[in-house]
DSSP file (Angstrom, degrees, kcal/mol; ACC not computed):
  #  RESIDUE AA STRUCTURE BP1 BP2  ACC     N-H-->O    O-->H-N    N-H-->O    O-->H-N    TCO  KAPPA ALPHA  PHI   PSI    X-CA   Y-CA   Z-CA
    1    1 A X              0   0    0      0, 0.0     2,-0.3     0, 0.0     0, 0.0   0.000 360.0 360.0 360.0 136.0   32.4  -19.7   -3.0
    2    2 A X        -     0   0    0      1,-0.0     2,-0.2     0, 0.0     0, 0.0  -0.696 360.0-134.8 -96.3 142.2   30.5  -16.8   -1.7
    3    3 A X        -     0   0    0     -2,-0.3     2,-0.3     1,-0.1    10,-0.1  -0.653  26.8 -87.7-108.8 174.6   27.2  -15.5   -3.2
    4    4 A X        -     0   0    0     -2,-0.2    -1,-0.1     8,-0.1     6,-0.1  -0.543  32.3-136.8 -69.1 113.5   26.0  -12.3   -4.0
    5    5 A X        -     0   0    0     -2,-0.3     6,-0.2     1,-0.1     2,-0.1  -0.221  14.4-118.2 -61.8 155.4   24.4  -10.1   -2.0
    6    6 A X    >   -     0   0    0      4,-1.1     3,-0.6     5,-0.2    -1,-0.1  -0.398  34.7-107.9 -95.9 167.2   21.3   -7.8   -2.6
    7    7 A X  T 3  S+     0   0    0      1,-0.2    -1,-0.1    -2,-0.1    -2,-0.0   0.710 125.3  51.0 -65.5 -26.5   21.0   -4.2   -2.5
    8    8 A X  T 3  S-     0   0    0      9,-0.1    -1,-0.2     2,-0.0    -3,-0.0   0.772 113.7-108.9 -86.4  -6.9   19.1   -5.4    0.9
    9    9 A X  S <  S+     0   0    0     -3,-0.6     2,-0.2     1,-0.3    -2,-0.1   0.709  70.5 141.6  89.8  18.7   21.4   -7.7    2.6
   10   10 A X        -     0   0    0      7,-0.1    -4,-1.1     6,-0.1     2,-0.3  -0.389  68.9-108.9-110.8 167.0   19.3  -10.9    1.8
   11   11 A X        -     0   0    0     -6,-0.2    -5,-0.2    -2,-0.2    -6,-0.1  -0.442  38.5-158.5 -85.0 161.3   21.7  -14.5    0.7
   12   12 A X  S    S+     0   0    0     -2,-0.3    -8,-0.1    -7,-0.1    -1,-0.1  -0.072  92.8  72.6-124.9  11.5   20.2  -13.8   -3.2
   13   13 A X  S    S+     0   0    0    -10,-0.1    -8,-0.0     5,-0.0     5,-0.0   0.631  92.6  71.8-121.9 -26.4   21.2  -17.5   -3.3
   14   14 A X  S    S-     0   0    0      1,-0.1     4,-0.4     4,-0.0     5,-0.1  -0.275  94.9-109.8 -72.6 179.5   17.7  -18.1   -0.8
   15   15 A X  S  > S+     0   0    0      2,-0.2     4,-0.8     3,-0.2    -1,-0.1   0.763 116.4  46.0 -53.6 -41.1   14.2  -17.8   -1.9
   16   16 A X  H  > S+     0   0    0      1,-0.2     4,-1.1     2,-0.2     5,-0.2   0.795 113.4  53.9 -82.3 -37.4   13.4  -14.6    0.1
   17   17 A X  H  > S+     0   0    0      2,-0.2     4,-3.1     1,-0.2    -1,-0.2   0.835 108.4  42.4 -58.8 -32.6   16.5  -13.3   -1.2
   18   18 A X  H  > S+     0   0    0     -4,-0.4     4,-0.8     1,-0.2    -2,-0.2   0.670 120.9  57.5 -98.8 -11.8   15.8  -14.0   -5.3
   19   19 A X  H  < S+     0   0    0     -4,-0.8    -1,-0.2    -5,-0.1    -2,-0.2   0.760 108.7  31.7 -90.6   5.2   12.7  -12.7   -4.2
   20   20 A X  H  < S+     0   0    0     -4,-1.1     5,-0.3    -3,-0.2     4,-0.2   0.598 111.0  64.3-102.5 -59.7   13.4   -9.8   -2.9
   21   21 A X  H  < S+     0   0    0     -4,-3.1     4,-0.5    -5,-0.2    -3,-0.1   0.959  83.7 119.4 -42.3 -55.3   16.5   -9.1   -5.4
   22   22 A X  S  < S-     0   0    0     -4,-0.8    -2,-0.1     1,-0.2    -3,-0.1   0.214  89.0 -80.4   9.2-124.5   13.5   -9.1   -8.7
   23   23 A X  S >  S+     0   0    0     -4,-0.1     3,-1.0     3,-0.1     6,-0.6   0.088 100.0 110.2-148.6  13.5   13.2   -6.3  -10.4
   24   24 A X  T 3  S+     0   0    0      1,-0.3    -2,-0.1    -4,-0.2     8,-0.1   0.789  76.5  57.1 -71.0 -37.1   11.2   -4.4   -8.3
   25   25 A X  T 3  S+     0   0    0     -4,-0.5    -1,-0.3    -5,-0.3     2,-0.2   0.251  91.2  93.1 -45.7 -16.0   14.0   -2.0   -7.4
   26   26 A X  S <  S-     0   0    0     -3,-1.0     6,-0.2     1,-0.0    -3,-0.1  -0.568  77.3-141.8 -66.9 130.8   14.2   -1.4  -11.0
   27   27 A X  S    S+     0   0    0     -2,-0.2    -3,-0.1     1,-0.1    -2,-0.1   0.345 100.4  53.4 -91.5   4.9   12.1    1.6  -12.3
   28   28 A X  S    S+     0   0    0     -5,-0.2    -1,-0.1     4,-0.0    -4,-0.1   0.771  87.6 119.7-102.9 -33.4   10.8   -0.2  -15.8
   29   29 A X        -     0   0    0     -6,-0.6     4,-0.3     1,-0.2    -5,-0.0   0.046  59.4-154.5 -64.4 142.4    9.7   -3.0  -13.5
   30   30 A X  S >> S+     0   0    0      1,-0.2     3,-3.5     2,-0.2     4,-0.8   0.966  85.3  77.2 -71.4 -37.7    6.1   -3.7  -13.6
   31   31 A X  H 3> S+     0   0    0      1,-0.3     4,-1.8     2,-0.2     5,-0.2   0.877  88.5  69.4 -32.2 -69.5    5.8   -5.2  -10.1
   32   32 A X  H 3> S+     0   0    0      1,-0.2     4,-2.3     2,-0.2    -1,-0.3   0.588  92.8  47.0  -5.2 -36.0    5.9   -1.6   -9.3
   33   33 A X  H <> S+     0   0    0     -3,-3.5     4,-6.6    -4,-0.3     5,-0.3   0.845 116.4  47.5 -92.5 -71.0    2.5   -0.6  -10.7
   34   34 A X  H  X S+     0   0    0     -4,-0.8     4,-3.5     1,-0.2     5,-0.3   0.897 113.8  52.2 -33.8 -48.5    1.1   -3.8   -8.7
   35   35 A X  H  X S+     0   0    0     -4,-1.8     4,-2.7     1,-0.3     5,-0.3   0.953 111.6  43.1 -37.4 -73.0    3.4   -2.4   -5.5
   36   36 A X  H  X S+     0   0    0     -4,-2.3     4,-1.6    -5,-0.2    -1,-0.3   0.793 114.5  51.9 -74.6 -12.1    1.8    1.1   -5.8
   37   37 A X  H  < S+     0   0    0     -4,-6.6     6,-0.2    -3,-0.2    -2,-0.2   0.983 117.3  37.1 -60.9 -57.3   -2.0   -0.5   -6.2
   38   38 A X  H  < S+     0   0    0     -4,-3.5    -2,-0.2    -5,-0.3    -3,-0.2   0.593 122.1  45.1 -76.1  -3.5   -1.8   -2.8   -3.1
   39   39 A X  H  < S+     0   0    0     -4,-2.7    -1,-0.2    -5,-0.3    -3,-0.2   0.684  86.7 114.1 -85.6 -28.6    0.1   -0.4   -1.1
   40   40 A X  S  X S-     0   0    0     -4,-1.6     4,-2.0    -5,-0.3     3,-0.5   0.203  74.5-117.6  -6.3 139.0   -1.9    2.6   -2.0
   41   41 A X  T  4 S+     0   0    0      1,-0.2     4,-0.4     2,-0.2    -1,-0.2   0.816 121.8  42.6 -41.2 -36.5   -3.8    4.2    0.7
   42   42 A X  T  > S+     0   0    0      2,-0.1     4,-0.9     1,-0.1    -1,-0.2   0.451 115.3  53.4 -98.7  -4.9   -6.9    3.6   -0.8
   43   43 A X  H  > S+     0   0    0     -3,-0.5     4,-0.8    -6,-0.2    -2,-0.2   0.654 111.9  41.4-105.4 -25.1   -5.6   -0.2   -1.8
   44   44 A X  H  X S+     0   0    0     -4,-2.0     4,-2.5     2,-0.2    -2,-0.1   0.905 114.7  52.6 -73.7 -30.7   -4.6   -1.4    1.7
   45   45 A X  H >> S+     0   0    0     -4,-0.4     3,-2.8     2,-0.2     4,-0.6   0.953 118.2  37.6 -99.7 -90.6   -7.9    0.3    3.5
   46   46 A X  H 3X>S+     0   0    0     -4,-0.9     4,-4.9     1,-0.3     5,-0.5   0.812 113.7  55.2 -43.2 -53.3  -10.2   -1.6    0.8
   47   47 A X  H 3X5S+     0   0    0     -4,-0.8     4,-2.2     1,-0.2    -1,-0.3   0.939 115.5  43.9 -42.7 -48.5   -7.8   -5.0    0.9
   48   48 A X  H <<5S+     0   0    0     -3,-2.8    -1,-0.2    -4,-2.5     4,-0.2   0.909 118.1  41.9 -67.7 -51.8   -8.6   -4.7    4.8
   49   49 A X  H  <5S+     0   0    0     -4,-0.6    -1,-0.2     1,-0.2    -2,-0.2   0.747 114.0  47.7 -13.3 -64.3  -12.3   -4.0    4.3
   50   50 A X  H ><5S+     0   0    0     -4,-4.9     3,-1.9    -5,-0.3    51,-0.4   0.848  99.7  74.2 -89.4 -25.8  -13.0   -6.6    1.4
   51   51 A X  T 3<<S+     0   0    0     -4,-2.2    -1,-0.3    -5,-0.5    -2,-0.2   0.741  94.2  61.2 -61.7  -8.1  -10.8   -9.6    4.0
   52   52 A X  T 3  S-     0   0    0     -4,-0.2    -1,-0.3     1,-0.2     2,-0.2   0.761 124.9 -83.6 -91.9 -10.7  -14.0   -9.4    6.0
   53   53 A X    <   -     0   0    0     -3,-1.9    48,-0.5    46,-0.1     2,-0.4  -0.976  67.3 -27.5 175.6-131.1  -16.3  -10.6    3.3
   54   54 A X        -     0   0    0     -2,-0.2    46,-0.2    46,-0.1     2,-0.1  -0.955  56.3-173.6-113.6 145.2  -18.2   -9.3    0.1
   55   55 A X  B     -A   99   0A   0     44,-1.6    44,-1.1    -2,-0.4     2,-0.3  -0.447  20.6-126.4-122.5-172.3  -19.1   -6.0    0.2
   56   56 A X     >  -     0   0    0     42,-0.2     4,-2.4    -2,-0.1    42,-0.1  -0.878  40.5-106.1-121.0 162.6  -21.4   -3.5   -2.2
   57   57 A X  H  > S+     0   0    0     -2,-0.3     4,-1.6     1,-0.3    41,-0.1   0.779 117.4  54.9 -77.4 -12.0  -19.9   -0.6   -3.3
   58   58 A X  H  > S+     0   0    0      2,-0.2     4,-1.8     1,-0.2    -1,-0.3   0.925 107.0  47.0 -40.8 -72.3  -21.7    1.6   -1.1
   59   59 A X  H  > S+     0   0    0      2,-0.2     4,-2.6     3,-0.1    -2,-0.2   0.829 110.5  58.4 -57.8 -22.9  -20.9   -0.2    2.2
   60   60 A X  H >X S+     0   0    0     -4,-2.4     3,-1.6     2,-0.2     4,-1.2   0.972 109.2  49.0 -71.4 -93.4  -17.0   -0.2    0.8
   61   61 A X  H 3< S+     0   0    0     -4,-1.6    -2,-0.2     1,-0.3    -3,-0.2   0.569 112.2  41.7   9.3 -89.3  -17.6    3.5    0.7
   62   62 A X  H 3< S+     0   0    0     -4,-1.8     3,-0.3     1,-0.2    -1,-0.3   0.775 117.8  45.6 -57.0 -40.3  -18.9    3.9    4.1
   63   63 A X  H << S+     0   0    0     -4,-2.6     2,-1.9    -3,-1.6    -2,-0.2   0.989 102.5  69.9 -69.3 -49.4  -16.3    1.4    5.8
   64   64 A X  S >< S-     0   0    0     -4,-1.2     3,-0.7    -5,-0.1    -1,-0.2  -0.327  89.5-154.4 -56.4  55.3  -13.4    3.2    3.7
   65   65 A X  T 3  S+     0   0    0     -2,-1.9     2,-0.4    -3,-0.3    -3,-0.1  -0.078  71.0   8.8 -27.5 117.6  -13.8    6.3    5.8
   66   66 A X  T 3  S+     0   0    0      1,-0.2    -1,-0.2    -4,-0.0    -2,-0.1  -0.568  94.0 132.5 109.2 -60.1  -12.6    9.9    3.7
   67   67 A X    <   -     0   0    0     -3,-0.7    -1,-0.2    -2,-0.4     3,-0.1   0.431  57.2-124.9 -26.8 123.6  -12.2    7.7    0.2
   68   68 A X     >  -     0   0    0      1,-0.2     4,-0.9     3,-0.0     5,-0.1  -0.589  12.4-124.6 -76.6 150.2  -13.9    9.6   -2.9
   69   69 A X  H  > S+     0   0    0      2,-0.2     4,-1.8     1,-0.2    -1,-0.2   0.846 123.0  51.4 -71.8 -27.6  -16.5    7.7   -5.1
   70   70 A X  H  > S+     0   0    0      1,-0.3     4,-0.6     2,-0.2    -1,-0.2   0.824 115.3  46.7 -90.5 -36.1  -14.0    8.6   -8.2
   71   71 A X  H  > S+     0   0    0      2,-0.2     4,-0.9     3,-0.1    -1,-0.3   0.555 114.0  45.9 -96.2 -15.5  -10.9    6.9   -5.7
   72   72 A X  H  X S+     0   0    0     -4,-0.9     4,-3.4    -3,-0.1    -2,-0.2   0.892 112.2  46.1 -82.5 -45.7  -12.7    3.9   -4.8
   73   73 A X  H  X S+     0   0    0     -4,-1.8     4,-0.7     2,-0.2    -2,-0.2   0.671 114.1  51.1 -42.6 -31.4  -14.0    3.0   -8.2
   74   74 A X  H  X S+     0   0    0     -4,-0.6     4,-2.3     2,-0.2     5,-0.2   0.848 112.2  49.0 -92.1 -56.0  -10.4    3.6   -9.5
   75   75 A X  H  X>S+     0   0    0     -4,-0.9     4,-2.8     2,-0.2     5,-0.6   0.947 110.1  50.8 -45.2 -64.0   -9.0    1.2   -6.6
   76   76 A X  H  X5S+     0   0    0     -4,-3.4     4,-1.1    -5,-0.2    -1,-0.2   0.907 111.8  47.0 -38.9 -52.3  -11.4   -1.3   -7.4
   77   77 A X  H  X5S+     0   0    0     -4,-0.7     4,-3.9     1,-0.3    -2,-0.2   0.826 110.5  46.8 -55.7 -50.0  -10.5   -1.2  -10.7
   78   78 A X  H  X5S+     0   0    0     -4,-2.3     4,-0.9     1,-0.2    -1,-0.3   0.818 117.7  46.8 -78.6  -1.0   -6.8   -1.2  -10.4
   79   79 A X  H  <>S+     0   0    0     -4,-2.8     5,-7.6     2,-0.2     6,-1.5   0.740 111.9  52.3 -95.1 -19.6   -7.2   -4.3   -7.7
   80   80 A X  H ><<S+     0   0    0     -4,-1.1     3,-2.3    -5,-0.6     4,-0.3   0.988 106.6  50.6 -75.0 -54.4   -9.7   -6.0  -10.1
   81   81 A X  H 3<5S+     0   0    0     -4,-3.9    -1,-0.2     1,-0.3    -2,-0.2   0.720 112.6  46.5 -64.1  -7.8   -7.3   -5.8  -13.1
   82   82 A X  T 3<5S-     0   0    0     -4,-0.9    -1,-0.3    -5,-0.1    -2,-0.2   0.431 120.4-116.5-100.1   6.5   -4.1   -7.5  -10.8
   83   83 A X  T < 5S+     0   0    0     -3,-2.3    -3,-0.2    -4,-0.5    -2,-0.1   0.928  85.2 120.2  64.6  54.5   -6.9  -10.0   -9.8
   84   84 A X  S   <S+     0   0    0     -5,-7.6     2,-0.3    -4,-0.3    -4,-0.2   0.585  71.3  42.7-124.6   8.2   -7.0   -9.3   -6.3
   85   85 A X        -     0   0    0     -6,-1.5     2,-0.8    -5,-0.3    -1,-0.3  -0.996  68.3-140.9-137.0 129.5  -10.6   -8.3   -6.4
   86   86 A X  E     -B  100   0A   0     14,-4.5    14,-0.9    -2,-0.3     2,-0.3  -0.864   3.9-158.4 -93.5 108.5  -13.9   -9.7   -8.0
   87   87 A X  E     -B   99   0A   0     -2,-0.8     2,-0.5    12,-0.2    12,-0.2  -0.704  18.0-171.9 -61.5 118.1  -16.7   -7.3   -9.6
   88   88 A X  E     -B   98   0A   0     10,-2.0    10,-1.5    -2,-0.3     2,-0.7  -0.995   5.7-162.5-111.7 135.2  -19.8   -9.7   -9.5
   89   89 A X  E     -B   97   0A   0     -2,-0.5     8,-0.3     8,-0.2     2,-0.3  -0.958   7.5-153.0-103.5 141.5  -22.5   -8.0  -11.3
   90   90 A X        -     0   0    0      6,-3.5     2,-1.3    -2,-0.7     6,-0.5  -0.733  18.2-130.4-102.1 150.2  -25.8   -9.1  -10.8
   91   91 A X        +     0   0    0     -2,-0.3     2,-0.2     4,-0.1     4,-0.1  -0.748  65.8 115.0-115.5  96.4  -28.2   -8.4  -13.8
   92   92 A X        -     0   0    0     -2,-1.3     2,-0.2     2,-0.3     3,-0.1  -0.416  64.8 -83.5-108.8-169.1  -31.2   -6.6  -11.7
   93   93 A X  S    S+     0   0    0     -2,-0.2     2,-0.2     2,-0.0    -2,-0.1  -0.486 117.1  33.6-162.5 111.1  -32.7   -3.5  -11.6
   94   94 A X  S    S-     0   0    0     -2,-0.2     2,-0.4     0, 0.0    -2,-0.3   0.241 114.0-101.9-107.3-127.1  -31.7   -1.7  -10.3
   95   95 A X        -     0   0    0     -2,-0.2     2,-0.3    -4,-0.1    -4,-0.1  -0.832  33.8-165.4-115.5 143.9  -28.1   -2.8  -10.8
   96   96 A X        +     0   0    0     -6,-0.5    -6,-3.5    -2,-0.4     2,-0.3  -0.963   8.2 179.6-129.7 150.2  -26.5   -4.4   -8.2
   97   97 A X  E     - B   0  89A   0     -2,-0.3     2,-0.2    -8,-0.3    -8,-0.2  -0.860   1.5-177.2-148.2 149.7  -22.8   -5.0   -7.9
   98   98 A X  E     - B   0  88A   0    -10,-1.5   -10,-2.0    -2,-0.3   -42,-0.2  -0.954   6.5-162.1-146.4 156.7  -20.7   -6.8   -5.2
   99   99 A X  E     +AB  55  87A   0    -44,-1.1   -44,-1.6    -2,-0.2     2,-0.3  -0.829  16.2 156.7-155.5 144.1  -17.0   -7.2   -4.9
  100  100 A X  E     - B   0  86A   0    -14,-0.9   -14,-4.5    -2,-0.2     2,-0.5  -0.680  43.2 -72.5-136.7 171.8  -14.8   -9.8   -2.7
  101  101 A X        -     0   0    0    -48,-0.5   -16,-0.2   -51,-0.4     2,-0.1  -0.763  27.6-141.4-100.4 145.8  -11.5  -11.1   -2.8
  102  102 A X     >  -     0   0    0     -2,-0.5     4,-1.2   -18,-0.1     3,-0.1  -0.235  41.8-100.1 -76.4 164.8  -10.1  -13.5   -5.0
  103  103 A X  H  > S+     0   0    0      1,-0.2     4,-1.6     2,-0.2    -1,-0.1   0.766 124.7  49.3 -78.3 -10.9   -7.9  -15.7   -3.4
  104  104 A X  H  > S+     0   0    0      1,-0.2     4,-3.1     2,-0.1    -1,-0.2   0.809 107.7  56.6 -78.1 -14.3   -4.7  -14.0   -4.5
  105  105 A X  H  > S+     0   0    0      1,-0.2     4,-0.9     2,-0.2    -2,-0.2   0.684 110.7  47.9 -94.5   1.6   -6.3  -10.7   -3.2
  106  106 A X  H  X S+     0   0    0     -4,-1.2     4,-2.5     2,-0.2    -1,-0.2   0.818 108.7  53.9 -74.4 -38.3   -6.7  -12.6    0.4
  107  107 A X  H  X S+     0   0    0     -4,-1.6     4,-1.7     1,-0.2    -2,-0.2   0.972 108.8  42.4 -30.7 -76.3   -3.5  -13.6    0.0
  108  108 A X  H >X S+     0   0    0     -4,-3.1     4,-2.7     2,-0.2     3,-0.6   0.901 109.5  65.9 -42.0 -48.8   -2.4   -9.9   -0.5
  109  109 A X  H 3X S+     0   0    0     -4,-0.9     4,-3.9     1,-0.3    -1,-0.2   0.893  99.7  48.9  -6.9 -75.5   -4.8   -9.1    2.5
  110  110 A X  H 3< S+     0   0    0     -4,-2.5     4,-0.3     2,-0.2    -1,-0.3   0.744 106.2  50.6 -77.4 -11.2   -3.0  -10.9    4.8
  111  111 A X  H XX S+     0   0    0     -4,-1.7     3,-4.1    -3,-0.6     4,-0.9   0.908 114.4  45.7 -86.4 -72.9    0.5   -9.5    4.1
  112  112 A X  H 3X S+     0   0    0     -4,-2.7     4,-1.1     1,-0.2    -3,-0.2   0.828 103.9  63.3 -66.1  -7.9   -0.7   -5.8    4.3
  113  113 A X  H 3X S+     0   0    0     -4,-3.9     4,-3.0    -5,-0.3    -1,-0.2   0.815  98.5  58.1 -22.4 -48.1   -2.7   -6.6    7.5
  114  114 A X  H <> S+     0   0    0     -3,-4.1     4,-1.6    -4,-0.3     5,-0.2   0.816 111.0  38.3 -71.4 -38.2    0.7   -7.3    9.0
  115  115 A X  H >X S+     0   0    0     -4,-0.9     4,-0.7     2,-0.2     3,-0.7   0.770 110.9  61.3 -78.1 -99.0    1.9   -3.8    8.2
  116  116 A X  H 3X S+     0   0    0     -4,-1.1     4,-3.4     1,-0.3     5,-0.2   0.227 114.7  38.3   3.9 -86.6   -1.8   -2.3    9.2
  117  117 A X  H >X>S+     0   0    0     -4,-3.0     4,-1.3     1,-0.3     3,-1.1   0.817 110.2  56.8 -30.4 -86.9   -1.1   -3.8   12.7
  118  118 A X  H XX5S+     0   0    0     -4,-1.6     4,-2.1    -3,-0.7     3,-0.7   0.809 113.6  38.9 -45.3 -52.2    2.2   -3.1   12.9
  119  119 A X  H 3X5S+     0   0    0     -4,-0.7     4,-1.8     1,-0.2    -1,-0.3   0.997 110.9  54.4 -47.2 -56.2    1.5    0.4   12.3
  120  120 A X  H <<5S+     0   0    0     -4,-3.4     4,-0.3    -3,-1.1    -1,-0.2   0.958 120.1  43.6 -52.4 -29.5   -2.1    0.8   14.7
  121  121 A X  H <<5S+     0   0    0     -4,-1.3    -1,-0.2    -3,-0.7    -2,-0.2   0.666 116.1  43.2 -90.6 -12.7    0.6   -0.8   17.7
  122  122 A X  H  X<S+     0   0    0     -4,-2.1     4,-1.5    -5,-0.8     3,-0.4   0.456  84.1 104.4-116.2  23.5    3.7    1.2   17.0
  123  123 A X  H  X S+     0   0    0     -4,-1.8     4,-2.6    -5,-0.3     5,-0.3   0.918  74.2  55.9 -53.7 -59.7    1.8    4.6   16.6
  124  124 A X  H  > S+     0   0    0     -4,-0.3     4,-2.6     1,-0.2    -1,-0.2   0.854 108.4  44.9 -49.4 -23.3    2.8    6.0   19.8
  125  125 A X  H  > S+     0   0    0     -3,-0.4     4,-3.0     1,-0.2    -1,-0.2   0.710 106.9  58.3-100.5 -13.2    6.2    5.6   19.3
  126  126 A X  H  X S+     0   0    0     -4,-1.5     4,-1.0     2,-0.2    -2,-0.2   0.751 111.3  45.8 -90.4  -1.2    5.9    7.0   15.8
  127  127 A X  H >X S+     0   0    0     -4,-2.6     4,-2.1     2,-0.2     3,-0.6   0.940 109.9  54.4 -67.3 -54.1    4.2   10.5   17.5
  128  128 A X  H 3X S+     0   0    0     -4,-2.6     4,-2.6    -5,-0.3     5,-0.3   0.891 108.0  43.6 -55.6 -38.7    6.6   10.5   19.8
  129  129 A X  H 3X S+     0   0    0     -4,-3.0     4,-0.8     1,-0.2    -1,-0.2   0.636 115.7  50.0 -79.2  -9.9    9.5   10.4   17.1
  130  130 A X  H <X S+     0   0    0     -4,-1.0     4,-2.6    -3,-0.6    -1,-0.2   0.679 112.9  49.3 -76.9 -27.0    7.5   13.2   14.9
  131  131 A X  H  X S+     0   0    0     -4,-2.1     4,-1.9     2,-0.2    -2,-0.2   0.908 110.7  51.4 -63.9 -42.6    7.2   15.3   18.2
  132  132 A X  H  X S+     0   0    0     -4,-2.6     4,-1.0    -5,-0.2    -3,-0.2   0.807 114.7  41.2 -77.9 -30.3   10.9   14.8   18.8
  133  133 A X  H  X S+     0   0    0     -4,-0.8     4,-2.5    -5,-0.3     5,-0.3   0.918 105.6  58.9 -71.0 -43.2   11.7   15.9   15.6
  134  134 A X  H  X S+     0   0    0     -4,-2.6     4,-4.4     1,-0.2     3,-0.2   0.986 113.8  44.4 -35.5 -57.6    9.3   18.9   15.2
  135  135 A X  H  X S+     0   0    0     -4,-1.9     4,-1.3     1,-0.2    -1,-0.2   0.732 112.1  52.9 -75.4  -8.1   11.1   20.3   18.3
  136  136 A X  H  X S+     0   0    0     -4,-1.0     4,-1.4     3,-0.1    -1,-0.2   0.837 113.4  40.7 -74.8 -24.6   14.2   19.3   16.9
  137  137 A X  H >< S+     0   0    0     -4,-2.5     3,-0.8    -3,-0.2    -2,-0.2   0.956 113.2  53.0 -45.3 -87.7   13.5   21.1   13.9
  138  138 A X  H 3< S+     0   0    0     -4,-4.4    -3,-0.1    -5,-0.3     4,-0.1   0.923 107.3  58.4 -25.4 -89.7   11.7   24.4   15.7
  139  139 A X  H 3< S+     0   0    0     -4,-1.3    -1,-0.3     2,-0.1    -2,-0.2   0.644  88.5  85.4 -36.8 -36.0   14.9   24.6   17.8
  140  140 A X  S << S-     0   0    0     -4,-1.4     2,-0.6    -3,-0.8    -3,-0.0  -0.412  84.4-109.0 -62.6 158.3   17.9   25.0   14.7
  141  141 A X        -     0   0    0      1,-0.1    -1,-0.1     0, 0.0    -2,-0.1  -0.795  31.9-108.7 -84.8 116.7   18.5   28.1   13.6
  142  142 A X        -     0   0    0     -2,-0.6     2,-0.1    -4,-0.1    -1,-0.1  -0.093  33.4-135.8 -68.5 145.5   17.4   28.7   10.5
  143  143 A X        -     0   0    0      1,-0.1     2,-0.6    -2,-0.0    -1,-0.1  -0.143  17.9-113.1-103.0 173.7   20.1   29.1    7.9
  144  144 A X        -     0   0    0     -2,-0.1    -1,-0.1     1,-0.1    -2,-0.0  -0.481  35.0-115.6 -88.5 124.8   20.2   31.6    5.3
  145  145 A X        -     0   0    0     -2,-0.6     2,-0.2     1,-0.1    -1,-0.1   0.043  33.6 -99.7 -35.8 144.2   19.8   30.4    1.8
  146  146 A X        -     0   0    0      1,-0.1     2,-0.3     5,-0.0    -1,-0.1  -0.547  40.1-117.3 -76.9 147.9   22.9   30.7   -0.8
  147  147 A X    >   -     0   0    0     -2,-0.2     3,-1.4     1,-0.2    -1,-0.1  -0.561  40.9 -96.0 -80.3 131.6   22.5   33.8   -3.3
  148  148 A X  T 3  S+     0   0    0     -2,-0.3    -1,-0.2     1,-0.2     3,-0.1  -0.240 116.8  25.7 -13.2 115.9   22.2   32.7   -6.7
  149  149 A X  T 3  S+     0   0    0      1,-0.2     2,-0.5    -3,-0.1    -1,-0.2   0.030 104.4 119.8 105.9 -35.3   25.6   32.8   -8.6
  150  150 A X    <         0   0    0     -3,-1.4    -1,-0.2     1,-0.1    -3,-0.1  -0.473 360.0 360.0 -82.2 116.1   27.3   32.4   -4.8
  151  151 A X              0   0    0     -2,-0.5    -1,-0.1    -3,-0.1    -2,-0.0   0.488 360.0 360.0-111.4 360.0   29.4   29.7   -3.8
């Protein structure tokens, strides 16, 4: 008997496969919301950041080059509620705040690392293929839109 295949091509009958299958592909699914925290721009760049130790939110700032105080705060936040980040507050004055990863957000860490890299080593080849598309692009002739009403 043959099993069922995923919408990727995974055995659904393995692990990677019934993990893969989930419900993530699904638009109701919640995984989704996690998906778009730790994949964020602003949620890989901090994940990378905070795998080097505990930071204050200031130095998070400064290493997370471009990043808004109002988009880092927000990040933090959505990575603290999926428990991939710890807020420690210290009760000082004036207030001091720290924040590392929990060990699921090291987890996480290391998987988008693996994309990071991949990306910072295959960059050249993804310039070249946006250069070779611009000019393929440049070069058609552009084509004249359809009129309203006109088929």
């Amino acid at each position: 008997m043959k099993s069922a295949k995923s919408p990727l091509g995974d055995d659904e009958a393995t692990l990677t496969g019934k993990l893969r299958r989930g419900e993530l592909l699904d638009a109701a699914c919640p995984s989704r919301e996690v998906l778009k925290h730790v994949t964020s721009r602003w949620g890989v760049l901090v994940l990378l950041v905070l795998a080097t130790g505990v930071h204050r939110f200031s130095g998070l700032r400064r290493a997370v080059g471009g990043v808004s105080e109002r988009m880092l705060a927000q990040t933090l936040q959505w990575l603290e509620s999926d428990g991939l980040v710890d807020r420690i507050a210290f009760d000082v004055v004036p207030p001091h705040v720290e924040y590392r990863l929990t060990p699921l957000g090291r987890e996480a860490a290391e998987r988008v690392r693996g994309l990071a890299d991949w990306i910072e080593t295959r960059l050249p080849q993804v310039l070249q293929a946006r250069e070779g598309r611009r000019a393929v692009i440049s070069a058609t002739p552009a084509r004249e839109a359809p009129r309203p009403g006109s088929r």
